[in-house]
C-alpha positions as a Markdown table, in Angstrom:
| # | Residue | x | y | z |
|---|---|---|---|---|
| 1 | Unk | -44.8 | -92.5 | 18.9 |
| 2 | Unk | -48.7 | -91.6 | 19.1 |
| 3 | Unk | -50.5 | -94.1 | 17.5 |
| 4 | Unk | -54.3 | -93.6 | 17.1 |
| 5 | Unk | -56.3 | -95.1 | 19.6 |
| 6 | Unk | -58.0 | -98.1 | 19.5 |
| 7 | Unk | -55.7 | -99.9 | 16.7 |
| 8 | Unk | -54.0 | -103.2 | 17.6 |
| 9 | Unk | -50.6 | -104.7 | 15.9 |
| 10 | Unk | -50.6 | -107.8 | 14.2 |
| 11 | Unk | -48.4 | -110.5 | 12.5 |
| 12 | Unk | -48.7 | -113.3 | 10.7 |
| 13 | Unk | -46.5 | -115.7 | 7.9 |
| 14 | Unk | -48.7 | -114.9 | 4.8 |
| 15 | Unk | -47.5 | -115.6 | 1.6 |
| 16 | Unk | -43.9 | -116.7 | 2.2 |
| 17 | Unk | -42.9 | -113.6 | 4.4 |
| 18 | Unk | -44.1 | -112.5 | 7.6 |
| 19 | Unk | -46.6 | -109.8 | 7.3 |
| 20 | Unk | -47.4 | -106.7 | 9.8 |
| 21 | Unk | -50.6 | -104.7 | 9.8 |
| 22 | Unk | -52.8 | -102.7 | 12.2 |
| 23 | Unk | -56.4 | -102.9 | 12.7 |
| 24 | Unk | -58.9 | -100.6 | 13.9 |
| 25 | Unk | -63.0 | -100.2 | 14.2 |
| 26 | Unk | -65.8 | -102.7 | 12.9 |
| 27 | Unk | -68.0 | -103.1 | 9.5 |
| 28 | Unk | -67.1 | -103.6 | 6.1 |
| 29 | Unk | -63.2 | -103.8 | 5.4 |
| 30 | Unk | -61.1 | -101.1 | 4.0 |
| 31 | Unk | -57.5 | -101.9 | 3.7 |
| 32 | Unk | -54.8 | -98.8 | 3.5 |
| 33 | Unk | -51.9 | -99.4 | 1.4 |
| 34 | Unk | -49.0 | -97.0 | 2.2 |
| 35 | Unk | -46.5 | -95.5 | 0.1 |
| 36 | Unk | -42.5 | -94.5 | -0.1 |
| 37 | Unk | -41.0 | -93.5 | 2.3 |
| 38 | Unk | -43.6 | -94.2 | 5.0 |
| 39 | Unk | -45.3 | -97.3 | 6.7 |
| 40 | Unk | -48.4 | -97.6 | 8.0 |
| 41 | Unk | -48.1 | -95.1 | 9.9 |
| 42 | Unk | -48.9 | -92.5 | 7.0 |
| 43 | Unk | -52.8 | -93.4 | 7.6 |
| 44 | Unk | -52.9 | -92.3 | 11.3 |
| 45 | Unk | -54.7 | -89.3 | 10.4 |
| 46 | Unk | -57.2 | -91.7 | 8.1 |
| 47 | Unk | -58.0 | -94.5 | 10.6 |
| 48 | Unk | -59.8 | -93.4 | 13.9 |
| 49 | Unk | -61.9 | -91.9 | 11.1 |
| 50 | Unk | -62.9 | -94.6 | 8.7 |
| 51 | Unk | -62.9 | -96.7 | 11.7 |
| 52 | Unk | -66.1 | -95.3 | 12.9 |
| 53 | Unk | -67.7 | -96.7 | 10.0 |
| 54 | Unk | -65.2 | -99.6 | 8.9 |
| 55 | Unk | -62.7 | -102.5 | 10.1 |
| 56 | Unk | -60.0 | -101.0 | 8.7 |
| 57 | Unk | -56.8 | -103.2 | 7.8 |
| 58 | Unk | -53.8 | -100.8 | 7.2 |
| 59 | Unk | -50.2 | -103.3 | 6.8 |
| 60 | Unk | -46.7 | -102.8 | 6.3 |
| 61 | Unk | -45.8 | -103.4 | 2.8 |
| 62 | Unk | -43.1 | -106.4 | 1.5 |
| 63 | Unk | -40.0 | -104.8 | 2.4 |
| 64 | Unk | -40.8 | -102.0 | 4.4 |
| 65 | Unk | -41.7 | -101.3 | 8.1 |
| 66 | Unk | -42.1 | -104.1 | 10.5 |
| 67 | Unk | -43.1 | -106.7 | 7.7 |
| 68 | Unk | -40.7 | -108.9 | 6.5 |
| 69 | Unk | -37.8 | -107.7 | 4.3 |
| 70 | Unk | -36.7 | -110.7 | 1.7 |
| 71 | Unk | -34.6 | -110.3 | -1.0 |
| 72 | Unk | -36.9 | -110.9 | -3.6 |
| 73 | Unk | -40.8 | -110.5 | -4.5 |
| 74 | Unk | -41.2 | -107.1 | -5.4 |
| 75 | Unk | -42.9 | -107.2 | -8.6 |
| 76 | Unk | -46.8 | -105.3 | -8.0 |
| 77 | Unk | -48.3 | -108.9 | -9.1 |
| 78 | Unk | -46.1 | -110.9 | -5.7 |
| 79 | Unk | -46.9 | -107.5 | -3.5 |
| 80 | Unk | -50.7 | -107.6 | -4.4 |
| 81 | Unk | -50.8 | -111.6 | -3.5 |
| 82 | Unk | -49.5 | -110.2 | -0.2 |
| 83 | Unk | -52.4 | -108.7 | 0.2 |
| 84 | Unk | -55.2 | -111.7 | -1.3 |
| 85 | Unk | -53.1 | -113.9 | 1.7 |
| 86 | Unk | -54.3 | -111.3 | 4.3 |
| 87 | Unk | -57.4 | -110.7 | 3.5 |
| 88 | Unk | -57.7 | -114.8 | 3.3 |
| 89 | Unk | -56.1 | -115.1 | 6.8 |
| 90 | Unk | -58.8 | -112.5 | 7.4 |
| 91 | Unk | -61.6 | -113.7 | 6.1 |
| 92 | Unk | -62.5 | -110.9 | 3.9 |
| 93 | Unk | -63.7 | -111.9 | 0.3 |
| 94 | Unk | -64.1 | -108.4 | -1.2 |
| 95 | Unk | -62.6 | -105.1 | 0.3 |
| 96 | Unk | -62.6 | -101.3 | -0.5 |
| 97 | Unk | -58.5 | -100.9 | -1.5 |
| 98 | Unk | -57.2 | -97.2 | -1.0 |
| 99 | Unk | -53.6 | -96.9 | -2.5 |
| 100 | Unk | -50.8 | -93.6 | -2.1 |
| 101 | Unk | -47.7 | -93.9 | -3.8 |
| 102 | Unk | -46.6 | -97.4 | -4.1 |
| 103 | Unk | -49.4 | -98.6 | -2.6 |
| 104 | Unk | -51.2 | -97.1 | -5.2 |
| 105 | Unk | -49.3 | -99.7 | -7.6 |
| 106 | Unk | -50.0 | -102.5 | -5.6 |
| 107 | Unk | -53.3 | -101.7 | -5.7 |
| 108 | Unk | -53.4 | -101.2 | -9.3 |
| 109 | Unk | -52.4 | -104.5 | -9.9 |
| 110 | Unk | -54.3 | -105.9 | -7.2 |
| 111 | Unk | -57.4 | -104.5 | -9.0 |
| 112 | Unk | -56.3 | -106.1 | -12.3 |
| 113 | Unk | -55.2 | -109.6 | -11.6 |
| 114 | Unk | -58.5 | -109.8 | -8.8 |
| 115 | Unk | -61.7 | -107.9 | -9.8 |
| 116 | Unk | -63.8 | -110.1 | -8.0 |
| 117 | Unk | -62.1 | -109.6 | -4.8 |
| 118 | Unk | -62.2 | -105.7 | -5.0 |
| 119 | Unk | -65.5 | -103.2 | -5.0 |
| 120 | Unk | -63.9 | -99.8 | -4.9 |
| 121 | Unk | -60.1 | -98.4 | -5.6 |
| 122 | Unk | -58.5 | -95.0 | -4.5 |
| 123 | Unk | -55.3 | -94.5 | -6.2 |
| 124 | Unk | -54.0 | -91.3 | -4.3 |
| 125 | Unk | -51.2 | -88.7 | -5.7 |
| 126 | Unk | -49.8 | -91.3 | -8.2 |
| 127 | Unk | -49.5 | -92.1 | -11.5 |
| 128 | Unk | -49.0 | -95.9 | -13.0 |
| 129 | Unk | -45.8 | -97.4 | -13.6 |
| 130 | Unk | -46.5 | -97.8 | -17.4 |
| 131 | Unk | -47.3 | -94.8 | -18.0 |
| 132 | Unk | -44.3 | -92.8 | -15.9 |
| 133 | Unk | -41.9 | -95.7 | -18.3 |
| 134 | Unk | -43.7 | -94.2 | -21.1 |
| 135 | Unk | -42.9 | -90.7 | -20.6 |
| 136 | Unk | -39.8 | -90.9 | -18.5 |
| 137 | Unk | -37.1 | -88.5 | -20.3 |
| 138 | Unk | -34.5 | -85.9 | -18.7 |
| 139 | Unk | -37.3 | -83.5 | -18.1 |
| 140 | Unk | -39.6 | -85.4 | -16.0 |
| 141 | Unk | -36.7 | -86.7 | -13.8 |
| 142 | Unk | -35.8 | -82.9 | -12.8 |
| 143 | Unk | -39.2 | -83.0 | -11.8 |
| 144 | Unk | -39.2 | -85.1 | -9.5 |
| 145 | Unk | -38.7 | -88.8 | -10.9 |
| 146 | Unk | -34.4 | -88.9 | -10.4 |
| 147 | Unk | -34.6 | -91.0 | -7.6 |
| 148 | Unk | -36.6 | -94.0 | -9.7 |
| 149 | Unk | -33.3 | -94.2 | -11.3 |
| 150 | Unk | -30.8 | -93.7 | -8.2 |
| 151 | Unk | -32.8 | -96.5 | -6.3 |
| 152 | Unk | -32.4 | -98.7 | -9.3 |
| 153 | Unk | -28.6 | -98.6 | -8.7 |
| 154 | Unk | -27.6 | -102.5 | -7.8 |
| 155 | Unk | -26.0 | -101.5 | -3.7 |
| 156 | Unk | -25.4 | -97.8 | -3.9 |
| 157 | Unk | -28.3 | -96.4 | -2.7 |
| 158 | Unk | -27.7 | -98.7 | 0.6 |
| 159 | Unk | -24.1 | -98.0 | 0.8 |
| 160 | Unk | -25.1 | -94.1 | 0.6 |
| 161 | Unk | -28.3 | -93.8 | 2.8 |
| 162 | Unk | -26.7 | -96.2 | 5.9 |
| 163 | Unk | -26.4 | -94.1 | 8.7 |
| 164 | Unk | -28.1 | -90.9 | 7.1 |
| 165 | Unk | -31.8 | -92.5 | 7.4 |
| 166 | Unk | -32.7 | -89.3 | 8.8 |
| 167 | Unk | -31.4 | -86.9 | 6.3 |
| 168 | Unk | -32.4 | -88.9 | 3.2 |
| 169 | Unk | -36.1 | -89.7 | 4.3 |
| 170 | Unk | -36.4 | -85.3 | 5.5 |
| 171 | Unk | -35.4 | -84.6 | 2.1 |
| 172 | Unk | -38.7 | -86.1 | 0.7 |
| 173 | Unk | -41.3 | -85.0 | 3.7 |
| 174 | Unk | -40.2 | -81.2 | 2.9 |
| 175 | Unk | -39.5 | -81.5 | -0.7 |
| 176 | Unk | -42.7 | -83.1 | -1.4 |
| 177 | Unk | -44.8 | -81.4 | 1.0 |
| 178 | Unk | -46.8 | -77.7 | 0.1 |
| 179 | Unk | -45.7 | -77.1 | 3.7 |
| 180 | Unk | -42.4 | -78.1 | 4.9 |
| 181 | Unk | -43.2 | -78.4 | 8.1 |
| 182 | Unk | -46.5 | -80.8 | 7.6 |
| 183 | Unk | -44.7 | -83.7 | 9.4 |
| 184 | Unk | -43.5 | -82.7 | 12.9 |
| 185 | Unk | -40.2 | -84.0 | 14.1 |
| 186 | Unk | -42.1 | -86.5 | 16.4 |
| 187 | Unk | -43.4 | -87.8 | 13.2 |
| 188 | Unk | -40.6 | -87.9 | 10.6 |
| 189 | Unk | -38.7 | -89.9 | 13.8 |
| 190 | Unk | -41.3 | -92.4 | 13.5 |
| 191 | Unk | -40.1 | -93.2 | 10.0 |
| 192 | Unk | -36.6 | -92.7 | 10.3 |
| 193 | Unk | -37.2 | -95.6 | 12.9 |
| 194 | Unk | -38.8 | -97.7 | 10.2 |
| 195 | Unk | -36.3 | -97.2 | 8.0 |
| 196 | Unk | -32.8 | -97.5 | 10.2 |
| 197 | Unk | -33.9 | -101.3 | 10.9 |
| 198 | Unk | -32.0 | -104.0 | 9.0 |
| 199 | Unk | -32.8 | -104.5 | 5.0 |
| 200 | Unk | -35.4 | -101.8 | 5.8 |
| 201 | Unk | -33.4 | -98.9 | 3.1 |
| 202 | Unk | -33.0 | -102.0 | 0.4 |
| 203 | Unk | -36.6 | -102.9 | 0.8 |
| 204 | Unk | -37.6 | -100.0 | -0.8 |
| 205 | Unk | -35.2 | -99.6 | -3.4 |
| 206 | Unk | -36.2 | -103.4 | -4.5 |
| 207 | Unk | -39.6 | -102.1 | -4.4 |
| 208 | Unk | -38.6 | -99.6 | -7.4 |
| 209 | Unk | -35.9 | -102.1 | -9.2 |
| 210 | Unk | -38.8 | -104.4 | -9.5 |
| 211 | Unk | -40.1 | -101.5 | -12.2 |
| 212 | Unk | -39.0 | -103.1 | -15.5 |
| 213 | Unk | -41.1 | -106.3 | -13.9 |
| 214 | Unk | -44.1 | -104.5 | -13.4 |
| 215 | Unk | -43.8 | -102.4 | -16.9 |
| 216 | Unk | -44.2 | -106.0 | -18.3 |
| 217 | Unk | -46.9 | -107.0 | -16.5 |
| 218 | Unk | -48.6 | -103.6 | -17.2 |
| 219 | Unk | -48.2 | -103.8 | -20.8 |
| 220 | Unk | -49.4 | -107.4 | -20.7 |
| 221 | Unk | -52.9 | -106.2 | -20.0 |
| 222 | Unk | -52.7 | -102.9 | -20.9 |
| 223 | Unk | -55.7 | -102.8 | -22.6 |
| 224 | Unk | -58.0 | -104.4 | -20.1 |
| 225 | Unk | -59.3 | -101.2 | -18.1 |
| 226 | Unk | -60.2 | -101.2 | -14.1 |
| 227 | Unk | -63.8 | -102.7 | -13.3 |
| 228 | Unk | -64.9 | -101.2 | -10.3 |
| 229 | Unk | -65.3 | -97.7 | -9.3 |
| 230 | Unk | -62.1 | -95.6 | -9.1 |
| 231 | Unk | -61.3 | -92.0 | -7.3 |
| 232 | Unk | -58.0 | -90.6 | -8.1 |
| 233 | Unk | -56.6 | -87.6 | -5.3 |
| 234 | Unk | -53.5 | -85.9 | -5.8 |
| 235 | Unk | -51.9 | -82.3 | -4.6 |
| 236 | Unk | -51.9 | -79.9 | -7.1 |
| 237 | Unk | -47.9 | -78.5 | -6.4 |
| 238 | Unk | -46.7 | -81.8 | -6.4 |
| 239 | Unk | -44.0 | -81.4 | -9.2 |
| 240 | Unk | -44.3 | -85.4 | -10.0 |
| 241 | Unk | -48.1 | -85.8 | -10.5 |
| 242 | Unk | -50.1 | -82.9 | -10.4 |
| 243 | Unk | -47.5 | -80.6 | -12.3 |
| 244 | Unk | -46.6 | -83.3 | -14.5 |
| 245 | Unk | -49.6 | -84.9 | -15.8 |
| 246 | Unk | -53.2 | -84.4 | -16.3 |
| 247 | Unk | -53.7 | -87.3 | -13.7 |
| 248 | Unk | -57.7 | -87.6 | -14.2 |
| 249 | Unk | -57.4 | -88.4 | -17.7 |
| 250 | Unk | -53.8 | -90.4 | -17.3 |
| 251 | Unk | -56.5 | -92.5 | -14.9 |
| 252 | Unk | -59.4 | -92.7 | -17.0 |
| 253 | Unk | -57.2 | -94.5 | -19.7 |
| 254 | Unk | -56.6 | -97.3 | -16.9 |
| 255 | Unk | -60.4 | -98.0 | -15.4 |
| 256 | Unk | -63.7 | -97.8 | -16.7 |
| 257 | Unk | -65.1 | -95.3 | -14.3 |
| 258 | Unk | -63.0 | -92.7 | -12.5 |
| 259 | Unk | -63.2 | -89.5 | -10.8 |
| 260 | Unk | -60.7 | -87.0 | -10.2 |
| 261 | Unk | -60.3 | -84.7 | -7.2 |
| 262 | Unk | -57.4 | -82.0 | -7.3 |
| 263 | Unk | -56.0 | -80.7 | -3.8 |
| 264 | Unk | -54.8 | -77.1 | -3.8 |
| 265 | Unk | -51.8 | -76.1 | -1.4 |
| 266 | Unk | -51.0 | -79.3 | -1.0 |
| 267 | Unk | -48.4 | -81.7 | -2.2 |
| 268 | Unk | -47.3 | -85.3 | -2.8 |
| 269 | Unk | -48.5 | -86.6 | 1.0 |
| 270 | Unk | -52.1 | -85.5 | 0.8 |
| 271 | Unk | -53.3 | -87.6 | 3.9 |
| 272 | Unk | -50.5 | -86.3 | 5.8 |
| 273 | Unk | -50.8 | -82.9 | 4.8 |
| 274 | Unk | -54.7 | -82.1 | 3.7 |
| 275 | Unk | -56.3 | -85.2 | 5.8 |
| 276 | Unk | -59.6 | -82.9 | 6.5 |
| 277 | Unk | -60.4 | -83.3 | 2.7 |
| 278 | Unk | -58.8 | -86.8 | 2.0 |
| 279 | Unk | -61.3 | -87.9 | 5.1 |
| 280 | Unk | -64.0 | -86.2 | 3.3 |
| 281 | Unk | -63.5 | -87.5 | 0.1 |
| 282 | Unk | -62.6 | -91.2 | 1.2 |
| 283 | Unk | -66.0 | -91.1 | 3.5 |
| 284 | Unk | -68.3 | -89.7 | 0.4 |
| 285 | Unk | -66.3 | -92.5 | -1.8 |
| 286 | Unk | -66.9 | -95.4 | 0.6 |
| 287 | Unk | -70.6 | -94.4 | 1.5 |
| 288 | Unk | -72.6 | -97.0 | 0.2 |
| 289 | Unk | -69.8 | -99.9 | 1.0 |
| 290 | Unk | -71.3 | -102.6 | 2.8 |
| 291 | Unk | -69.0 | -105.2 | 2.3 |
Protein backbone atom coordinates (compact mmCIF):
# COMPACT_ATOMS: atom_id res chain seq x y z
CA UNK A 1 0.00 0.00 0.00
CA UNK A 2 1.52 3.66 -0.53
CA UNK A 3 0.68 5.67 2.16
CA UNK A 4 1.56 9.36 2.06
CA UNK A 5 4.62 10.26 3.64
CA UNK A 6 5.13 11.54 6.86
CA UNK A 7 1.61 10.13 8.52
CA UNK A 8 1.86 7.97 11.62
CA UNK A 9 -0.91 5.24 12.83
CA UNK A 10 -2.57 5.43 15.90
CA UNK A 11 -4.89 3.69 18.42
CA UNK A 12 -6.45 4.33 21.32
CA UNK A 13 -9.87 3.04 23.56
CA UNK A 14 -12.04 6.18 23.14
CA UNK A 15 -15.50 6.11 23.77
CA UNK A 16 -16.18 2.41 24.53
CA UNK A 17 -14.35 1.10 21.25
CA UNK A 18 -10.97 1.23 20.14
CA UNK A 19 -10.34 3.88 17.77
CA UNK A 20 -7.74 4.13 14.66
CA UNK A 21 -6.58 7.31 13.02
CA UNK A 22 -3.61 8.76 11.17
CA UNK A 23 -1.86 11.92 11.71
CA UNK A 24 0.16 14.01 9.64
CA UNK A 25 1.85 17.81 9.56
CA UNK A 26 1.60 20.56 12.43
CA UNK A 27 -0.84 23.75 13.14
CA UNK A 28 -4.35 24.04 13.64
CA UNK A 29 -6.33 20.65 13.50
CA UNK A 30 -8.42 19.44 10.64
CA UNK A 31 -9.94 16.15 11.05
CA UNK A 32 -11.07 14.05 7.72
CA UNK A 33 -14.06 11.97 8.12
CA UNK A 34 -14.25 9.21 5.37
CA UNK A 35 -17.09 7.81 3.73
CA UNK A 36 -18.68 4.26 2.34
CA UNK A 37 -16.96 2.13 1.14
CA UNK A 38 -13.53 3.49 2.03
CA UNK A 39 -11.33 4.21 5.22
CA UNK A 40 -9.02 6.64 5.71
CA UNK A 41 -7.34 5.97 3.18
CA UNK A 42 -9.72 7.97 0.73
CA UNK A 43 -7.90 11.30 2.07
CA UNK A 44 -4.31 10.21 0.80
CA UNK A 45 -4.52 12.51 -1.94
CA UNK A 46 -5.80 15.40 0.77
CA UNK A 47 -3.22 14.99 3.53
CA UNK A 48 0.52 15.66 2.49
CA UNK A 49 -1.37 18.67 1.30
CA UNK A 50 -3.30 20.24 4.21
CA UNK A 51 -0.51 18.89 6.19
CA UNK A 52 1.76 21.63 5.10
CA UNK A 53 -0.47 24.00 6.72
CA UNK A 54 -2.34 21.79 9.38
CA UNK A 55 -2.14 18.76 12.01
CA UNK A 56 -4.31 16.86 10.24
CA UNK A 57 -6.32 13.89 12.12
CA UNK A 58 -7.93 11.64 9.47
CA UNK A 59 -9.54 8.06 11.64
CA UNK A 60 -11.25 5.14 10.78
CA UNK A 61 -14.81 5.38 11.38
CA UNK A 62 -17.04 3.05 14.18
CA UNK A 63 -17.26 -0.02 12.25
CA UNK A 64 -15.06 0.34 9.54
CA UNK A 65 -11.32 -0.04 8.74
CA UNK A 66 -8.92 -0.83 11.49
CA UNK A 67 -11.26 0.81 14.33
CA UNK A 68 -13.18 -1.24 16.24
CA UNK A 69 -16.28 -3.06 14.88
CA UNK A 70 -19.02 -3.45 17.82
CA UNK A 71 -22.37 -4.47 17.30
CA UNK A 72 -23.97 -1.44 18.17
CA UNK A 73 -23.47 2.52 18.20
CA UNK A 74 -24.12 3.54 14.93
CA UNK A 75 -26.57 6.21 15.33
CA UNK A 76 -24.68 9.85 13.73
CA UNK A 77 -25.16 11.26 17.56
CA UNK A 78 -22.73 7.82 19.21
CA UNK A 79 -20.43 8.20 15.85
CA UNK A 80 -19.95 12.04 16.33
CA UNK A 81 -19.05 11.35 20.30
CA UNK A 82 -16.37 9.19 18.68
CA UNK A 83 -15.02 11.86 17.45
CA UNK A 84 -15.45 14.69 20.73
CA UNK A 85 -13.41 11.46 22.58
CA UNK A 86 -10.57 11.97 20.06
CA UNK A 87 -10.23 15.22 19.84
CA UNK A 88 -10.27 15.15 23.94
CA UNK A 89 -7.59 12.39 23.97
CA UNK A 90 -6.00 14.98 21.67
CA UNK A 91 -6.35 17.88 23.14
CA UNK A 92 -8.01 19.81 20.53
CA UNK A 93 -10.96 22.05 21.72
CA UNK A 94 -12.28 23.33 18.36
CA UNK A 95 -11.39 21.73 14.86
CA UNK A 96 -12.13 22.40 11.06
CA UNK A 97 -14.43 19.01 10.34
CA UNK A 98 -14.40 18.03 6.49
CA UNK A 99 -17.01 15.21 5.91
CA UNK A 100 -17.67 12.80 2.32
CA UNK A 101 -20.34 10.44 2.35
CA UNK A 102 -21.04 9.16 5.71
CA UNK A 103 -18.68 11.09 7.22
CA UNK A 104 -20.43 13.86 5.95
CA UNK A 105 -23.40 12.61 8.43
CA UNK A 106 -21.27 12.31 11.22
CA UNK A 107 -20.17 15.52 10.73
CA UNK A 108 -23.59 16.88 10.35
CA UNK A 109 -24.47 15.83 13.62
CA UNK A 110 -21.27 16.57 15.11
CA UNK A 111 -21.86 20.20 14.02
CA UNK A 112 -25.40 20.16 15.68
CA UNK A 113 -25.11 18.48 18.97
CA UNK A 114 -21.35 20.57 19.39
CA UNK A 115 -21.15 24.17 17.86
CA UNK A 116 -18.76 25.27 20.25
CA UNK A 117 -16.32 22.58 19.45
CA UNK A 118 -16.42 23.12 15.56
CA UNK A 119 -15.33 26.53 13.44
CA UNK A 120 -15.77 25.28 9.87
CA UNK A 121 -17.69 22.12 8.10
CA UNK A 122 -17.20 20.60 4.55
CA UNK A 123 -19.89 18.31 3.80
CA UNK A 124 -18.59 16.73 0.40
CA UNK A 125 -20.85 14.94 -2.34
CA UNK A 126 -23.71 14.21 0.11
CA UNK A 127 -26.87 14.92 1.04
CA UNK A 128 -28.47 14.59 4.75
CA UNK A 129 -30.22 11.68 5.95
CA UNK A 130 -33.52 13.69 6.53
CA UNK A 131 -33.80 14.94 3.64
CA UNK A 132 -32.82 11.61 1.36
CA UNK A 133 -35.98 9.91 4.02
CA UNK A 134 -37.90 12.66 2.87
CA UNK A 135 -37.73 12.11 -0.76
CA UNK A 136 -36.86 8.47 -0.94
CA UNK A 137 -39.48 6.81 -3.52
CA UNK A 138 -38.87 4.11 -6.40
CA UNK A 139 -37.33 6.82 -8.51
CA UNK A 140 -34.53 7.96 -6.48
CA UNK A 141 -33.51 4.41 -5.53
CA UNK A 142 -32.80 3.60 -9.49
CA UNK A 143 -30.73 6.41 -9.03
CA UNK A 144 -28.62 5.38 -7.07
CA UNK A 145 -30.12 5.05 -3.34
CA UNK A 146 -31.11 0.87 -3.73
CA UNK A 147 -28.39 -0.15 -1.73
CA UNK A 148 -29.67 2.13 1.60
CA UNK A 149 -32.34 -0.47 1.48
CA UNK A 150 -30.30 -3.73 0.61
CA UNK A 151 -27.86 -2.83 3.56
CA UNK A 152 -30.87 -2.41 5.85
CA UNK A 153 -31.53 -6.12 5.27
CA UNK A 154 -31.11 -7.79 9.10
CA UNK A 155 -27.86 -10.59 7.83
CA UNK A 156 -28.19 -10.73 4.07
CA UNK A 157 -26.04 -8.34 2.88
CA UNK A 158 -23.20 -10.22 5.04
CA UNK A 159 -24.21 -13.60 4.01
CA UNK A 160 -24.03 -12.18 0.17
CA UNK A 161 -20.92 -9.93 0.14
CA UNK A 162 -18.51 -12.73 2.31
CA UNK A 163 -16.06 -13.77 0.09
CA UNK A 164 -16.96 -11.30 -2.94
CA UNK A 165 -15.40 -8.14 -0.91
CA UNK A 166 -13.75 -7.46 -4.11
CA UNK A 167 -16.55 -7.55 -6.55
CA UNK A 168 -19.03 -5.77 -4.31
CA UNK A 169 -16.72 -2.78 -3.21
CA UNK A 170 -15.50 -2.47 -7.56
CA UNK A 171 -19.00 -2.16 -8.26
CA UNK A 172 -19.24 1.31 -6.46
CA UNK A 173 -15.48 2.79 -7.33
CA UNK A 174 -16.60 2.45 -11.23
CA UNK A 175 -20.16 3.04 -10.88
CA UNK A 176 -19.76 6.12 -8.95
CA UNK A 177 -16.80 7.37 -10.50
CA UNK A 178 -16.93 9.90 -13.91
CA UNK A 179 -13.93 7.76 -14.79
CA UNK A 180 -13.91 4.11 -14.12
CA UNK A 181 -10.68 3.70 -13.83
CA UNK A 182 -10.04 6.72 -11.18
CA UNK A 183 -8.97 4.17 -8.51
CA UNK A 184 -6.11 1.92 -9.70
CA UNK A 185 -6.09 -1.69 -8.78
CA UNK A 186 -3.31 -0.96 -6.14
CA UNK A 187 -5.87 1.18 -4.68
CA UNK A 188 -9.24 -0.59 -4.75
CA UNK A 189 -6.95 -3.67 -3.01
CA UNK A 190 -6.32 -1.34 -0.27
CA UNK A 191 -10.08 -1.36 0.46
CA UNK A 192 -10.93 -4.71 -0.32
CA UNK A 193 -8.33 -5.35 2.45
CA UNK A 194 -10.29 -3.10 4.79
CA UNK A 195 -13.22 -4.66 4.15
CA UNK A 196 -12.37 -8.65 4.04
CA UNK A 197 -11.35 -8.25 7.90
CA UNK A 198 -13.88 -9.66 10.44
CA UNK A 199 -17.31 -7.58 11.18
CA UNK A 200 -15.61 -5.15 8.69
CA UNK A 201 -18.88 -5.84 5.73
CA UNK A 202 -21.56 -5.60 8.87
CA UNK A 203 -19.96 -2.41 10.08
CA UNK A 204 -21.04 -0.65 7.36
CA UNK A 205 -24.32 -2.00 6.84
CA UNK A 206 -24.99 -1.05 10.75
CA UNK A 207 -23.79 2.24 9.76
CA UNK A 208 -26.85 2.62 7.29
CA UNK A 209 -29.55 0.51 9.50
CA UNK A 210 -28.83 3.03 12.10
CA UNK A 211 -30.89 5.46 9.41
CA UNK A 212 -34.34 5.40 11.05
CA UNK A 213 -32.14 6.49 14.39
CA UNK A 214 -30.61 9.27 12.84
CA UNK A 215 -34.03 10.43 10.90
CA UNK A 216 -35.21 10.93 14.48
CA UNK A 217 -32.58 12.78 15.72
CA UNK A 218 -32.59 14.86 12.53
CA UNK A 219 -36.10 15.73 12.82
CA UNK A 220 -35.61 16.49 16.50
CA UNK A 221 -33.79 19.67 15.61
CA UNK A 222 -34.68 20.12 12.33
CA UNK A 223 -35.25 23.50 12.63
CA UNK A 224 -32.09 24.57 14.37
CA UNK A 225 -29.70 25.48 11.23
CA UNK A 226 -25.68 24.87 11.20
CA UNK A 227 -23.65 27.81 13.01
CA UNK A 228 -20.49 27.99 11.60
CA UNK A 229 -19.38 28.31 8.09
CA UNK A 230 -20.32 25.56 5.63
CA UNK A 231 -18.85 24.47 1.98
CA UNK A 232 -20.71 21.88 0.30
CA UNK A 233 -18.57 19.93 -2.99
CA UNK A 234 -20.18 17.36 -4.99
CA UNK A 235 -19.56 15.89 -8.66
CA UNK A 236 -21.91 16.98 -11.01
CA UNK A 237 -22.64 13.16 -12.79
CA UNK A 238 -23.09 11.65 -9.67
CA UNK A 239 -26.56 10.19 -10.26
CA UNK A 240 -27.23 10.31 -6.26
CA UNK A 241 -26.47 13.96 -5.41
CA UNK A 242 -25.64 16.13 -8.08
CA UNK A 243 -28.30 14.58 -10.61
CA UNK A 244 -30.64 14.27 -7.97
CA UNK A 245 -30.83 17.32 -5.99
CA UNK A 246 -30.11 20.94 -6.10
CA UNK A 247 -27.47 20.15 -3.31
CA UNK A 248 -26.59 24.01 -2.60
CA UNK A 249 -29.99 24.90 -1.70
CA UNK A 250 -30.83 21.15 -0.09
CA UNK A 251 -27.62 22.67 2.22
CA UNK A 252 -28.62 26.07 2.78
CA UNK A 253 -31.92 24.79 4.45
CA UNK A 254 -29.52 22.93 7.04
CA UNK A 255 -26.83 25.85 8.07
CA UNK A 256 -26.90 29.42 8.25
CA UNK A 257 -24.15 30.21 5.83
CA UNK A 258 -23.13 27.83 3.00
CA UNK A 259 -21.43 27.81 -0.27
CA UNK A 260 -21.75 25.50 -3.01
CA UNK A 261 -19.12 24.33 -5.38
CA UNK A 262 -20.15 21.98 -8.42
CA UNK A 263 -17.39 19.52 -9.97
CA UNK A 264 -17.73 18.85 -13.67
CA UNK A 265 -16.53 15.31 -14.99
CA UNK A 266 -16.52 14.04 -11.91
CA UNK A 267 -18.48 11.79 -9.78
CA UNK A 268 -19.48 10.60 -6.23
CA UNK A 269 -15.55 10.28 -4.97
CA UNK A 270 -14.39 13.80 -5.68
CA UNK A 271 -11.14 13.60 -3.57
CA UNK A 272 -10.29 10.46 -5.21
CA UNK A 273 -11.09 11.48 -8.48
CA UNK A 274 -10.85 15.57 -8.86
CA UNK A 275 -8.32 16.03 -5.72
CA UNK A 276 -6.51 19.09 -7.74
CA UNK A 277 -9.75 21.09 -7.13
CA UNK A 278 -10.99 19.56 -3.77
CA UNK A 279 -7.21 20.61 -2.49
CA UNK A 280 -7.97 24.01 -3.85
CA UNK A 281 -11.16 24.46 -2.49
CA UNK A 282 -10.47 22.89 0.99
CA UNK A 283 -7.15 25.25 1.22
CA UNK A 284 -9.14 28.63 0.09
CA UNK A 285 -12.02 27.22 2.72
CA UNK A 286 -9.49 26.60 5.67
CA UNK A 287 -7.44 29.88 4.95
CA UNK A 288 -7.92 31.98 7.85
CA UNK A 289 -8.18 28.73 10.37
CA UNK A 290 -5.99 29.26 13.14
CA UNK A 291 -7.27 27.02 15.55
Amino acid sequence: MTEPTGITHHTAQLNGIKQHWVSAGQGPAVYLLHGFPETWYGWRKQIPVLAEQFTVIAPDLRGYGDTEKPASGYDKRTMSNDIVALMDHLGHDKIALVGHDRGARVGTRFAKDNPHRIDRFVAMDNIPTRVIADTYDVHLARQGYWFFTFLGVPDLPEALINGREEIWLTHFYRSWSYNPDALTPEDIAVYVRAYQQPGAVRGSCMDYRAASEDVVQDREDADRLIDCPVLTIWGEDFSAVGQAYDVLDVWKGIARSVRGVPIAQCGHLCQEERPDIVNAELLTFLTDWKG
